[in-house]
FIMARSE-822231 format. One record per residue (C-alpha): residue number from 1; x, y, z. Coordinates in nm, 3 decimals, decimal comma. Example, Ala and Ser with C-alpha at 12.3 -4.5 7.8 and 13.67 -1.06 7.14 Angstrom:
2
<atom pos="1" xx="1,230" yy="-0,450" zz="0,780"/>
<atom pos="2" xx="1,367" yy="-0,106" zz="0,714"/>
END
This chain:
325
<atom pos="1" xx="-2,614" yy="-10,633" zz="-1,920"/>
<atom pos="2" xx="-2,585" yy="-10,617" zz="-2,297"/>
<atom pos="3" xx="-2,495" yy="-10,320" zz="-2,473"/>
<atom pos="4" xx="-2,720" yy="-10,374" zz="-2,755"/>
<atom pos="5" xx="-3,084" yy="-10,462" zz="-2,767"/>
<atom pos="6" xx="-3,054" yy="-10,580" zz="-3,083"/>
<atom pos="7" xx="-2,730" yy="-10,656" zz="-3,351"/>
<atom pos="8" xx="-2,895" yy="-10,637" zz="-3,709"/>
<atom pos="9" xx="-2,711" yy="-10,700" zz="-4,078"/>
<atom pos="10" xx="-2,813" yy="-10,639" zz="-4,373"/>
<atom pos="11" xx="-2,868" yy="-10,450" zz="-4,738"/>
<atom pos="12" xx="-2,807" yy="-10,056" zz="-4,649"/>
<atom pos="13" xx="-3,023" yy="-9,910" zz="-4,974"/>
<atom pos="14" xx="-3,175" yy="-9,550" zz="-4,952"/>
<atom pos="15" xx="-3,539" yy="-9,600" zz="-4,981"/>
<atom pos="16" xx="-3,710" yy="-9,309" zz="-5,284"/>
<atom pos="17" xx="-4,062" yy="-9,438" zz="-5,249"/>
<atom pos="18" xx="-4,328" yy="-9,304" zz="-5,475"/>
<atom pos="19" xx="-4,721" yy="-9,301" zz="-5,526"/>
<atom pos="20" xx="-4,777" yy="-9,446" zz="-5,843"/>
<atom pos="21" xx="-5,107" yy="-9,602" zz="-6,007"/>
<atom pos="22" xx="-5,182" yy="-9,948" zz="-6,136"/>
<atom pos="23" xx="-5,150" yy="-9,865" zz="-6,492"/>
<atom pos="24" xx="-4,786" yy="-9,697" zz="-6,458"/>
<atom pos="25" xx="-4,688" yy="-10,076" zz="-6,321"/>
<atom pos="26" xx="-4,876" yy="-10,238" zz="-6,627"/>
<atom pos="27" xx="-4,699" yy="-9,985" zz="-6,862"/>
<atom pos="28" xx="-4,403" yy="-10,079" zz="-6,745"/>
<atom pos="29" xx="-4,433" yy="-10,515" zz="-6,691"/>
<atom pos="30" xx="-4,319" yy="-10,438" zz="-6,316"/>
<atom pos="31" xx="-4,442" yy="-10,745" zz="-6,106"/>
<atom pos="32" xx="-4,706" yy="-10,575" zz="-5,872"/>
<atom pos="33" xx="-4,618" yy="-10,650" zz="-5,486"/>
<atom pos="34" xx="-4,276" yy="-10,807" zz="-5,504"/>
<atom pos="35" xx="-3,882" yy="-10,717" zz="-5,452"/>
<atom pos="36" xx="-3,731" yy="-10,765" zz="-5,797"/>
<atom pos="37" xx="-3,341" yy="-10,715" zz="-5,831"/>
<atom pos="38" xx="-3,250" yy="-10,516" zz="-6,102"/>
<atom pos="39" xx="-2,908" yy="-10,332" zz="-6,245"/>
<atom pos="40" xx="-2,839" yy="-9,971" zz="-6,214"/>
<atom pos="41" xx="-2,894" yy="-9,900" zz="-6,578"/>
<atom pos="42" xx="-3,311" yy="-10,054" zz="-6,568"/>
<atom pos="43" xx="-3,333" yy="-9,855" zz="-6,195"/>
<atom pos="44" xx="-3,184" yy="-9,536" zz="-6,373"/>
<atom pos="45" xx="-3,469" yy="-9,557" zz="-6,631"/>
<atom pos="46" xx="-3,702" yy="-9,625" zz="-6,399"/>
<atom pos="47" xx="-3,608" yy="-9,309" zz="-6,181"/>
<atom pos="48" xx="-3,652" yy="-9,087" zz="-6,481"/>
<atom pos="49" xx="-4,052" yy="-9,196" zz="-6,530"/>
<atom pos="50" xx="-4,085" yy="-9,177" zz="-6,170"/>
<atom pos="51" xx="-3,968" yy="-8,814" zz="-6,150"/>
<atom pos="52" xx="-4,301" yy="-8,682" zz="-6,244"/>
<atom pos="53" xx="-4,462" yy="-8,828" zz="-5,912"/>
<atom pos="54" xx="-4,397" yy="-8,770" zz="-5,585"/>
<atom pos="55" xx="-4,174" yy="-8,908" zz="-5,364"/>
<atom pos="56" xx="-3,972" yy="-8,904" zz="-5,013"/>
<atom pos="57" xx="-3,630" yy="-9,038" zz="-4,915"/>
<atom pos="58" xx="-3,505" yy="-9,216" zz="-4,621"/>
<atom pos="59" xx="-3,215" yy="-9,435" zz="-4,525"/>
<atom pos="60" xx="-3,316" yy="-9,785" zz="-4,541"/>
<atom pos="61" xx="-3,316" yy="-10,170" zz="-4,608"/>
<atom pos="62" xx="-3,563" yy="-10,409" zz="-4,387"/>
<atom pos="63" xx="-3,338" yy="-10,460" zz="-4,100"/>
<atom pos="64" xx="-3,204" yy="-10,128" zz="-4,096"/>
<atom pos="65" xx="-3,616" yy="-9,994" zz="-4,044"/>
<atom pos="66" xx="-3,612" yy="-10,263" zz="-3,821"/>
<atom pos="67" xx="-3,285" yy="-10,128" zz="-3,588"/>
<atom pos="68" xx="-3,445" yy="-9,747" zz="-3,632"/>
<atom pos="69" xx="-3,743" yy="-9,844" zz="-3,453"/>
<atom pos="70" xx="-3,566" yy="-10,008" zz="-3,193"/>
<atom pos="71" xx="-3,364" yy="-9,719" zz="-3,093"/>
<atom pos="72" xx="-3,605" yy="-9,481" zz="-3,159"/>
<atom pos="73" xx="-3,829" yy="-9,647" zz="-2,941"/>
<atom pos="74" xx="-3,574" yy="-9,610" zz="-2,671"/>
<atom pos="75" xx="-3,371" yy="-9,950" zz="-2,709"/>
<atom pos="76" xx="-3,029" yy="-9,994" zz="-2,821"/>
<atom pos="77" xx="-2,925" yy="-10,121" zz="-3,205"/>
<atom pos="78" xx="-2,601" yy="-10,172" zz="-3,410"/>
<atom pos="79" xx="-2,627" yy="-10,247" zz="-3,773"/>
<atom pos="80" xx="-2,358" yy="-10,367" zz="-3,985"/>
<atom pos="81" xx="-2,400" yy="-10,290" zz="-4,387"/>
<atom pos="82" xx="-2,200" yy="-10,142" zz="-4,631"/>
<atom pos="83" xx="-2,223" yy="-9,801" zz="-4,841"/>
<atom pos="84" xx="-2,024" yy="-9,621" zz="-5,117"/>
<atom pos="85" xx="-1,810" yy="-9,269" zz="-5,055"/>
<atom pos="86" xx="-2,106" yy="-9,116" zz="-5,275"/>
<atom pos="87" xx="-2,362" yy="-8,863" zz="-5,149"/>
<atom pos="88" xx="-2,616" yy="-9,126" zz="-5,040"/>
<atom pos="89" xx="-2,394" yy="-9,317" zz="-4,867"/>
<atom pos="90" xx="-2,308" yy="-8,985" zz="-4,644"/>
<atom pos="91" xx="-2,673" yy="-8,957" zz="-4,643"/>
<atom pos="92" xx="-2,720" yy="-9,274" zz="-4,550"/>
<atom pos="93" xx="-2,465" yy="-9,318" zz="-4,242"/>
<atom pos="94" xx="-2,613" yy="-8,919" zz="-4,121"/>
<atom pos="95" xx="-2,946" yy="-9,092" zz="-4,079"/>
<atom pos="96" xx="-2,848" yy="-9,387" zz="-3,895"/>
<atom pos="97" xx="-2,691" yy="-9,180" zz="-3,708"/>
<atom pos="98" xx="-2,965" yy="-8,904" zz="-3,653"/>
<atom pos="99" xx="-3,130" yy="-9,234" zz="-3,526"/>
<atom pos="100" xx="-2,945" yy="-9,335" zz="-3,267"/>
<atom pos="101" xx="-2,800" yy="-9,693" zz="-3,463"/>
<atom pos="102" xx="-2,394" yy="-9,754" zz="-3,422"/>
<atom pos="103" xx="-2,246" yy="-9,883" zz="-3,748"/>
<atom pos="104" xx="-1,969" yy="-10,064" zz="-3,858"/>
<atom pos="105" xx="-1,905" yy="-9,809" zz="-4,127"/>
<atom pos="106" xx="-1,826" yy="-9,536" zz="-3,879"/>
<atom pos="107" xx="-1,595" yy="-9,337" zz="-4,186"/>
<atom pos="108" xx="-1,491" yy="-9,677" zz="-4,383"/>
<atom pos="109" xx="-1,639" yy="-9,585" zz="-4,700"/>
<atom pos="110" xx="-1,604" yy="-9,847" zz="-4,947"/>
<atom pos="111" xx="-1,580" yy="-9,757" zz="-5,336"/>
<atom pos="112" xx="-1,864" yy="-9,820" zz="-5,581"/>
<atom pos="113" xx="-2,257" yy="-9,722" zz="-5,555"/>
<atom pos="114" xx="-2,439" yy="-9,681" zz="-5,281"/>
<atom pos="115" xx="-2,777" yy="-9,923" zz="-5,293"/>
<atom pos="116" xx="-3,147" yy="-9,783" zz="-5,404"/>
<atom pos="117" xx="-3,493" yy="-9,915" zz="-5,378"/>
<atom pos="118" xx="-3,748" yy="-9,775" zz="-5,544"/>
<atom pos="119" xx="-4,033" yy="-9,806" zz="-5,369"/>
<atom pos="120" xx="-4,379" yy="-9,777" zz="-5,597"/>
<atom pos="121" xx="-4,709" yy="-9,800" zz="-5,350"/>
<atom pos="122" xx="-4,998" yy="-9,769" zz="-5,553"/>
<atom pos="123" xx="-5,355" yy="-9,670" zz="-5,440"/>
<atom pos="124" xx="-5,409" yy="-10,043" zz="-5,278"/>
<atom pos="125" xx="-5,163" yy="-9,966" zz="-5,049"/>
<atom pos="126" xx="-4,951" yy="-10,248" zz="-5,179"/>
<atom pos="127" xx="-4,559" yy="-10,163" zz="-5,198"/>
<atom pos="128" xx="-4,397" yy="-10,271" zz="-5,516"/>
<atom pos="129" xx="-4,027" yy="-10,270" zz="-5,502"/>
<atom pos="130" xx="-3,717" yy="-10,273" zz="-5,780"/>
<atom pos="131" xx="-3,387" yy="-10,266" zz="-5,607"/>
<atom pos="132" xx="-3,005" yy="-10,214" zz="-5,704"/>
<atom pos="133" xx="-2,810" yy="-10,341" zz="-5,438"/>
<atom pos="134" xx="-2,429" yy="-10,145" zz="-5,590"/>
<atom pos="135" xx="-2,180" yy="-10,217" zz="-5,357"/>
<atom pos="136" xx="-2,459" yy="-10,359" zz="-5,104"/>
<atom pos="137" xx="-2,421" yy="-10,690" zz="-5,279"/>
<atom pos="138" xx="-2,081" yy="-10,683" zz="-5,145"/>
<atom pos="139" xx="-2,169" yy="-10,750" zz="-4,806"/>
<atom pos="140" xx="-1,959" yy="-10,993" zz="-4,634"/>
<atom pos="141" xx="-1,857" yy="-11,173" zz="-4,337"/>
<atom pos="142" xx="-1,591" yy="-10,919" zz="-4,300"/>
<atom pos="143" xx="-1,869" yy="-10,669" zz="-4,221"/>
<atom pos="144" xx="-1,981" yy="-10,898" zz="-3,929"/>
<atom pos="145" xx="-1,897" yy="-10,742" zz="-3,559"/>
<atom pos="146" xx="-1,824" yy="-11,002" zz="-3,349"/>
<atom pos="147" xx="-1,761" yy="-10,795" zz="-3,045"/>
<atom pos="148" xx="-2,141" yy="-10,620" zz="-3,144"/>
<atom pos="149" xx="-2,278" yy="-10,970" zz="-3,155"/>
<atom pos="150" xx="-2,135" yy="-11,051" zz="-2,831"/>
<atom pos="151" xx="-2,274" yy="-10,790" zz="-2,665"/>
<atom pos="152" xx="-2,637" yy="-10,823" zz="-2,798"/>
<atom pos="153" xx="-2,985" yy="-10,990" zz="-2,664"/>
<atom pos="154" xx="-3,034" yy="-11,044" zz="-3,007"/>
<atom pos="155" xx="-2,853" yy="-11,122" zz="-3,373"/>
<atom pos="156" xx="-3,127" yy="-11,014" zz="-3,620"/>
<atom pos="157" xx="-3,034" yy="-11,127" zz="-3,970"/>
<atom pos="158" xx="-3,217" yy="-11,058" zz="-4,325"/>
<atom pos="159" xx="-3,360" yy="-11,215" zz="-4,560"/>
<atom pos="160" xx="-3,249" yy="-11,030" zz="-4,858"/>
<atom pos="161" xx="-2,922" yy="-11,110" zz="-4,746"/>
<atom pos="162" xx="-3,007" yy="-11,470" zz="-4,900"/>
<atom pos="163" xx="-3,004" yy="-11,373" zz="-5,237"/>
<atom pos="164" xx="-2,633" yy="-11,304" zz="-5,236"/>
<atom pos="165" xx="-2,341" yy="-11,615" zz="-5,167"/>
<atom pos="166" xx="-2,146" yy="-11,303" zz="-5,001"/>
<atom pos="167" xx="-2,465" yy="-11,212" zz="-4,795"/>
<atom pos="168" xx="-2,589" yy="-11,522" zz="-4,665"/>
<atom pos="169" xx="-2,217" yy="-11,603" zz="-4,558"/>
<atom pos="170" xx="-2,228" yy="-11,303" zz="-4,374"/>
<atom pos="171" xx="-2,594" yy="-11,382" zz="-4,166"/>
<atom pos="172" xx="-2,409" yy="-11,755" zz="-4,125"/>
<atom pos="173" xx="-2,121" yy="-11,591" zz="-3,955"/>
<atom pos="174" xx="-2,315" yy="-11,395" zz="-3,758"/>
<atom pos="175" xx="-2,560" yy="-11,662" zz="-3,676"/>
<atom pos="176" xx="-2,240" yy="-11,870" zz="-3,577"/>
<atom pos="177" xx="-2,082" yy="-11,618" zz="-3,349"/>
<atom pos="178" xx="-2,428" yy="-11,571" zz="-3,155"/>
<atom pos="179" xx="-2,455" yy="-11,932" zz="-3,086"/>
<atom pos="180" xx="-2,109" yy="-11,993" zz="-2,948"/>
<atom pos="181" xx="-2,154" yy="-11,647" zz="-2,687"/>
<atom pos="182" xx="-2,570" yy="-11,780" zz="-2,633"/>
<atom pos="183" xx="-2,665" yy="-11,495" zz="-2,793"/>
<atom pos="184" xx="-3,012" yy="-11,542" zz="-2,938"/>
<atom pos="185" xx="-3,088" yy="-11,576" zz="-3,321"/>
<atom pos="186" xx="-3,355" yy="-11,385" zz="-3,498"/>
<atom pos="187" xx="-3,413" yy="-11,422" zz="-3,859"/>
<atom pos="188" xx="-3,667" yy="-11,221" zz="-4,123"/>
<atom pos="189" xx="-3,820" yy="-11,400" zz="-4,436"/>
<atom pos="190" xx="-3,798" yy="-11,080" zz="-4,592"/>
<atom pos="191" xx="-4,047" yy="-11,171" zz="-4,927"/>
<atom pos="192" xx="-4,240" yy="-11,436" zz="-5,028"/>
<atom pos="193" xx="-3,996" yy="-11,433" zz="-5,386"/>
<atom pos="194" xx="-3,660" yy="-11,489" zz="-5,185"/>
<atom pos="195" xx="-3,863" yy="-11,719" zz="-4,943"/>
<atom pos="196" xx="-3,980" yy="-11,932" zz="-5,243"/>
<atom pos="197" xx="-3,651" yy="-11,899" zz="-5,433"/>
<atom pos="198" xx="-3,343" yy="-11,871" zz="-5,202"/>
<atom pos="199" xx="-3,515" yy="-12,171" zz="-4,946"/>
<atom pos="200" xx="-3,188" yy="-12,333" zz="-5,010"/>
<atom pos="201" xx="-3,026" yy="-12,096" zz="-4,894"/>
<atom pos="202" xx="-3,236" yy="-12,028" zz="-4,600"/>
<atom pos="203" xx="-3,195" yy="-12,391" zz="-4,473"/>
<atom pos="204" xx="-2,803" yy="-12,302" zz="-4,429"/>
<atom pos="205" xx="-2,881" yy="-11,951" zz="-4,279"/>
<atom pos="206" xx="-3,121" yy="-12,135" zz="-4,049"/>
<atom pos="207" xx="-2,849" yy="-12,430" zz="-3,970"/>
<atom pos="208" xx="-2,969" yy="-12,620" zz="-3,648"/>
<atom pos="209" xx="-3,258" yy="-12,402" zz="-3,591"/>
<atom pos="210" xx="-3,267" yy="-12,012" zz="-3,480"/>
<atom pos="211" xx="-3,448" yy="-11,880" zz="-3,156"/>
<atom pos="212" xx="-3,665" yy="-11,635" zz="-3,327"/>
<atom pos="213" xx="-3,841" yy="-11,624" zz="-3,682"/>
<atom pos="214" xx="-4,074" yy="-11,355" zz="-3,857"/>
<atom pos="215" xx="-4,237" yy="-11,369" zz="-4,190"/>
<atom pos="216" xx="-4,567" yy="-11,280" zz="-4,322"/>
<atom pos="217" xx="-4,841" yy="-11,523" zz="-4,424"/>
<atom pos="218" xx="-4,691" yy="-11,579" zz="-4,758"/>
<atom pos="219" xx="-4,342" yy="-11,588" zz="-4,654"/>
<atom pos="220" xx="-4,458" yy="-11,890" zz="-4,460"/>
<atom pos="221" xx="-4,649" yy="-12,043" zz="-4,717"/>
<atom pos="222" xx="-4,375" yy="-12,031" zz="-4,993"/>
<atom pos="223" xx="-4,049" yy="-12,147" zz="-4,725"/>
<atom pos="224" xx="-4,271" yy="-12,389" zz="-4,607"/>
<atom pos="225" xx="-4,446" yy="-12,482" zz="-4,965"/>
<atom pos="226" xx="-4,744" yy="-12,558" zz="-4,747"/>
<atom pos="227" xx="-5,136" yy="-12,484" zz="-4,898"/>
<atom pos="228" xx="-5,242" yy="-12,356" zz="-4,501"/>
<atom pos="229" xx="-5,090" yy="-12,138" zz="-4,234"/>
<atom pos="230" xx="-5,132" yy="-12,420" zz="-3,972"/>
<atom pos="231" xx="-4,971" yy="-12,630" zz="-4,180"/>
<atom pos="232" xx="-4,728" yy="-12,386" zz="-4,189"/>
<atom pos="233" xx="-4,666" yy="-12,313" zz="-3,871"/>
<atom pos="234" xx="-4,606" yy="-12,679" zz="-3,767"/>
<atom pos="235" xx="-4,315" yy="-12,696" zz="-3,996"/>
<atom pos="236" xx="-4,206" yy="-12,363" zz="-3,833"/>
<atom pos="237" xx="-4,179" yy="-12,458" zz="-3,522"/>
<atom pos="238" xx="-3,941" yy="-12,768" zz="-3,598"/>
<atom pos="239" xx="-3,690" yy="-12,506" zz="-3,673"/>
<atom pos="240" xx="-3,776" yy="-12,226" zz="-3,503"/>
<atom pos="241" xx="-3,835" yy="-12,197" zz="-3,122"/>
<atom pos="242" xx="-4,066" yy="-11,910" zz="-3,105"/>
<atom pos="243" xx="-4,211" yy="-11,683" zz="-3,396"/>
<atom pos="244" xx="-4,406" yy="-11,438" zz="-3,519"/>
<atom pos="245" xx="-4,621" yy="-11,441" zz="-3,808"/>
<atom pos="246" xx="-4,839" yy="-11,121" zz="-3,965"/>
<atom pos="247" xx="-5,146" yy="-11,196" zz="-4,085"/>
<atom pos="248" xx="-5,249" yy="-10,821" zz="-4,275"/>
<atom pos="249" xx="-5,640" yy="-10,763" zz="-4,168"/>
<atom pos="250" xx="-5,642" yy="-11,058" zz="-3,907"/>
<atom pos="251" xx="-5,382" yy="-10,947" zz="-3,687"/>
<atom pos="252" xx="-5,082" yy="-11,134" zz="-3,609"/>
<atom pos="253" xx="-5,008" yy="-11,519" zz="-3,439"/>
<atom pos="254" xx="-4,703" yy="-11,575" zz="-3,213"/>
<atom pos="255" xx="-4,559" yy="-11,905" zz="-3,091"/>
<atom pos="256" xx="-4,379" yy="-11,843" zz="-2,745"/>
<atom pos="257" xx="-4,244" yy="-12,217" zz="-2,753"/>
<atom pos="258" xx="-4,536" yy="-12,354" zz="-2,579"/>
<atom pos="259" xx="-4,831" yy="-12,190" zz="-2,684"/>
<atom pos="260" xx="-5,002" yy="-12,012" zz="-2,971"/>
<atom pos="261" xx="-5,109" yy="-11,665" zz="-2,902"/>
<atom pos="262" xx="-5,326" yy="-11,493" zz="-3,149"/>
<atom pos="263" xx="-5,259" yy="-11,055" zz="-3,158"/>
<atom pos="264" xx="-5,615" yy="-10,848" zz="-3,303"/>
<atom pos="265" xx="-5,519" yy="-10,630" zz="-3,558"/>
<atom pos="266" xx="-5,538" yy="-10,238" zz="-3,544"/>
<atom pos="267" xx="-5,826" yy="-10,157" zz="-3,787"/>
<atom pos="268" xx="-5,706" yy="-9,880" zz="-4,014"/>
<atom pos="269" xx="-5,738" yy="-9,737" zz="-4,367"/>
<atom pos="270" xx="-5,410" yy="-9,840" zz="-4,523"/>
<atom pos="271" xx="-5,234" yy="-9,611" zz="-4,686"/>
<atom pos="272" xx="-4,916" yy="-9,751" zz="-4,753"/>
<atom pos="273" xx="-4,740" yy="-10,178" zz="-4,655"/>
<atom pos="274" xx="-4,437" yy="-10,080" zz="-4,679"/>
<atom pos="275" xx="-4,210" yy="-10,149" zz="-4,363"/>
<atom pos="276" xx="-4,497" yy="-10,345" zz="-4,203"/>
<atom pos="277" xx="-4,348" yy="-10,614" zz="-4,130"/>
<atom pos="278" xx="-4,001" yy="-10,417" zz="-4,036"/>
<atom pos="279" xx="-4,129" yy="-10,201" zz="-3,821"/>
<atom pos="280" xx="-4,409" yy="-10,504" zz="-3,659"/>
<atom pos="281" xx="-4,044" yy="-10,698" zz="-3,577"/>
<atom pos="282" xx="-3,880" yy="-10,397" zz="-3,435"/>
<atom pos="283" xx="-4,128" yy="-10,309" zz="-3,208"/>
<atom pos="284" xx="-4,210" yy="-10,679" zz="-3,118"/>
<atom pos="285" xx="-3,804" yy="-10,704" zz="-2,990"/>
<atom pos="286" xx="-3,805" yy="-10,383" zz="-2,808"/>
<atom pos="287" xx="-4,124" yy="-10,505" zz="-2,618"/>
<atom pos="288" xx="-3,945" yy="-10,878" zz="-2,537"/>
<atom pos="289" xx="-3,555" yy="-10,691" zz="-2,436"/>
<atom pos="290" xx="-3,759" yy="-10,453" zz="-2,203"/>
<atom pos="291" xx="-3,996" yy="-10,690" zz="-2,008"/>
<atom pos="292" xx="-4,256" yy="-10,761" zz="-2,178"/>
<atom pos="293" xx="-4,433" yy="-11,108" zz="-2,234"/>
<atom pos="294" xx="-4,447" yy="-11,246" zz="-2,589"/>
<atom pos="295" xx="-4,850" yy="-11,122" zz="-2,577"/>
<atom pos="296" xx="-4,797" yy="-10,796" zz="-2,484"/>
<atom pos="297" xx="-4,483" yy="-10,761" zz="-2,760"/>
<atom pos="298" xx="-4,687" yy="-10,887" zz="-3,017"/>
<atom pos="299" xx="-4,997" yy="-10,670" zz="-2,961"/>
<atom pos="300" xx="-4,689" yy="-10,352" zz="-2,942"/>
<atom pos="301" xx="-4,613" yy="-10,475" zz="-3,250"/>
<atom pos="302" xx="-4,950" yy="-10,497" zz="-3,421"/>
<atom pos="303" xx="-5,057" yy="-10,115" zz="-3,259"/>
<atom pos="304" xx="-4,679" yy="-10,046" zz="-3,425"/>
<atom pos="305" xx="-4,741" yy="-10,151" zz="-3,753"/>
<atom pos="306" xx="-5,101" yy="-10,014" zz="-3,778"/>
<atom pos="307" xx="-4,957" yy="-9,679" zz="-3,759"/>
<atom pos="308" xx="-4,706" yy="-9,669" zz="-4,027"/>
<atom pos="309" xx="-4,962" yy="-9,863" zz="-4,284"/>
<atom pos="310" xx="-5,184" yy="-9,562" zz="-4,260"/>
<atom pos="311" xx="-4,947" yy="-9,312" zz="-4,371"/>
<atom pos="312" xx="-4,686" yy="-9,285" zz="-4,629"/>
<atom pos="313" xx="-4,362" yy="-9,352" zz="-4,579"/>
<atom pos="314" xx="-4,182" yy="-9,680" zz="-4,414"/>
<atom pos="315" xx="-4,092" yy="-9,511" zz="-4,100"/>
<atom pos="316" xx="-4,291" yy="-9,311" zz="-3,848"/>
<atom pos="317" xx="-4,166" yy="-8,972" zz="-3,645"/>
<atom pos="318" xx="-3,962" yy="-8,958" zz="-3,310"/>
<atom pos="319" xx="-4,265" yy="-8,940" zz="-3,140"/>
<atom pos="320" xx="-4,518" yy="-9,129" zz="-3,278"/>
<atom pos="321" xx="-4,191" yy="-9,434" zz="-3,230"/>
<atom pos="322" xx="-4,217" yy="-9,325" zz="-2,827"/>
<atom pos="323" xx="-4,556" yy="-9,288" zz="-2,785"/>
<atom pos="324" xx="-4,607" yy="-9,631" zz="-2,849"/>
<atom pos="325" xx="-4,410" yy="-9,773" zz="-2,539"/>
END
């Protein structure tokens, strides 16, 4: 039996997410709905505008929401990352570990900064994002647990990761390890930006194909650089032997490897997209590492995700996490 449901890596960034309107993203030329990378000195001045709305804080990073729901849901998760010996980056590890996630940085603090995203989610419920990885971008295959990987149902690599040459070696790695122990492969887009720009990059993360793929409508669209989902998804599945894809309002559609399964959405009043999709691919891996079809994962998932759109914040409580299973 494997110790961990699922082995995640990725970009460890405390998440300060804010409510901000329309015209405070036109004020400042922010590109509305996208991650942009940016250095500490434009996030700094950013911060200081953003200090007169307000805001919450949270350890975070897409796979690291990802690993939170696992556990919290009741599974097991191990993340590896990297933080500074700086006040978030005590913050940070204290939350995983309030959580319930094991960590390769169990009191190895590096030097440096820890990572920030600033989160801006204005009244549309779209999440805007402009992120400074600091010592985040550092992240490495020296990072990589092999013994964690080993002892996983599933390596769960992200996207973001792609945008660094340190990063993506470290998802090849792990990729690489979980093949030779048959250890499945799970991989997130991420954003439809690092889909559409890093798809080199993806194509060597991806190597001979990975067991598991999720991504969002555009995500799919911009890796695939087709005009139509279904045109879309038949690329996918040359390289991908099951997936999930979100599809916002109209629910979700998952490939089990034979057939096409399509998941109803949760009609709510969104409040706030961001950790959607982390949170949807959480949930969905929980439901398939404790028994559950593909179908009834992906409609978890979708009940999952439906929840933390209509509040704010990109995780949910303790137990709204467990009532869900």
């Amino acid at each position: 039996m494997s110790k961990y449901d699922v082995y995640g890596l990725g970009n460890a960034l405390v998440d300060m997410e804010f409510e901000i309107s329309d015209q405070f993203l036109q004020e400042n030329t922010i590109d509305k709905g996208v991650m942009t990378l940016v250095d500490e000195n434009q996030q700094h001045e950013l911060i200081e505008q953003l200090d007169a709305f307000e805001g919450n804080k949270a350890s975070g990073g897409s796979a690291a929401n990802t690993l939170i729901a696992v556990s919290s849901m009741g599974g097991s998760a191990y993340y590896s990352c990297k933080v500074a010996d700086d006040d978030l980056g005590h913050f940070y590890l204290d939350d995983l570990k309030t959580a319930g996630v094991d960590c390769n940085m169990d009191g190895k603090h590096k030097g440096g900064i820890t990572g920030k995203c600033l989160v801006m989610v204005t009244p549309d419920a779209e999440r805007t994002m402009h992120t400074f990885l600091g010592v985040s971008s550092e992240l490495s295959p020296y990072e990589v647990s092999e013994d964690a990987i080993k002892n996983a149902h599933y390596c769960y690599m992200e996207g973001y990761l792609t945008t660094s040459e340190t990063g993506k070696a470290a998802n090849i790695e792990a990729r690489t390890i979980a093949e030779a122990n048959n250890i499945k492969t799970a991989l997130t887009f991420s954003d439809p930006f690092v889909a559409e720009h890093f798809r080199d990059g993806f194509t060597e993360t991806i190597g001979d194909g990975i067991d598991l793929l999720f991504c969002n409508e555009a995500e799919a669209l911009s890796y695939t650089q087709k005009a139509s989902i279904d045109e879309a998804i038949e690329v996918i599945k040359t390289f991908s032997k099951t997936f999930a894809i979100t599809l916002g309002a109209k629910g979700a559609a998952i490939y089990d490897g034979q057939d096409l399964i399509d998941i109803n959405a949760h009609p709510v009043k969104a409040v706030d997209t961001n950790g959607a999709g982390d949170l949807f691919a959480g949930a969905f891996m929980y439901g398939l590492t404790h028994g559950l079809t593909f179908e009834q994962a992906g409609n978890l998932a979708s009940k999952a995700s439906s929840q933390i759109v209509s509040q704010f914040g990109p995780r949910l409580r303790l137990q709204q996490y467990q009532s869900l299973c």
